[in-house]
C-alpha positions in Angstrom: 162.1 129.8 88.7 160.0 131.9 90.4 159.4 132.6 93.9 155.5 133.0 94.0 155.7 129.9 92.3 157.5 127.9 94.4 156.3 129.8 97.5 152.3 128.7 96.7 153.6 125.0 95.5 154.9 124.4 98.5 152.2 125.6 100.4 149.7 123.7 99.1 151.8 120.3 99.0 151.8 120.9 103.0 148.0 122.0 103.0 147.2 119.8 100.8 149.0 116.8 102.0 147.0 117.3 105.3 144.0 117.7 103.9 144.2 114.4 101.8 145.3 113.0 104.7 142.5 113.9 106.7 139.9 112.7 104.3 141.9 109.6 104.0 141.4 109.1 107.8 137.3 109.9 107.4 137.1 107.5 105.0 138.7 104.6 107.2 137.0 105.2 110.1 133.9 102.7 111.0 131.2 103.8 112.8 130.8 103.5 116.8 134.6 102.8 117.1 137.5 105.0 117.9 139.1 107.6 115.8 142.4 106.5 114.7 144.8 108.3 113.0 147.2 106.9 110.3 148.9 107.4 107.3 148.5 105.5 103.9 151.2 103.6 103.2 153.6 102.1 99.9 151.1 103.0 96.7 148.3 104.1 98.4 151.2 106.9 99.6 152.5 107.8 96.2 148.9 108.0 94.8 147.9 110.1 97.4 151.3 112.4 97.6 150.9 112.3 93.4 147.4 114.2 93.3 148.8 116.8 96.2 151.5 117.1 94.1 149.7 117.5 90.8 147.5 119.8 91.9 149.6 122.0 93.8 151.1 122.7 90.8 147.9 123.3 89.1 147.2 125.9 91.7 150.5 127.9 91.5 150.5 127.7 87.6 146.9 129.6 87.7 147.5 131.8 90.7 150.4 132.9 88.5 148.3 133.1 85.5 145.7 135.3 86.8 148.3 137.5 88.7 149.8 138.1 85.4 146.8 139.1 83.9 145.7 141.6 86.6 148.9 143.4 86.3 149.2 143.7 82.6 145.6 144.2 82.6 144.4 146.3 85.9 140.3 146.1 86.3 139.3 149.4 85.8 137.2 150.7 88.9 134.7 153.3 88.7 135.3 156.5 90.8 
């Protein structure tokens, strides 16, 4: 497998994991009260580890993609 690959997957599972949870926090908190912090638990868990997941490897399959491309195909640049 490739490194870039697994290098940006792994990434954005850790980004992205703290982003979700983040907006999972905003989402529970009630207005005038406290800010808590927590983190989802049994399904609400796997759903939310599942979309990090998912598109973590989105990301790394078209950050690869598009590298590809600009090396077989270099933008030509106007002197």
């Amino acid at each position: 497998m490739n490194k870039r690959v697994v290098i940006i997957t792994s990434a954005g599972l850790v980004i992205g994991f703290a982003e979700a949870l983040i907006y999972y926090n905003m989402g529970k908190q009630r207005k005038g009260k406290e800010f808590n912090y927590e983190i989802p638990v049994g399904k609400e868990l796997g759903k939310t580890l599942a979309a990090v997941a998912i598109t973590s490897i989105l990301t790394a399959a078209l950050s690869s993609g598009i590298e590809k491309l600009m090396v077989e195909k270099p933008i030509p640049v106007n002197t």
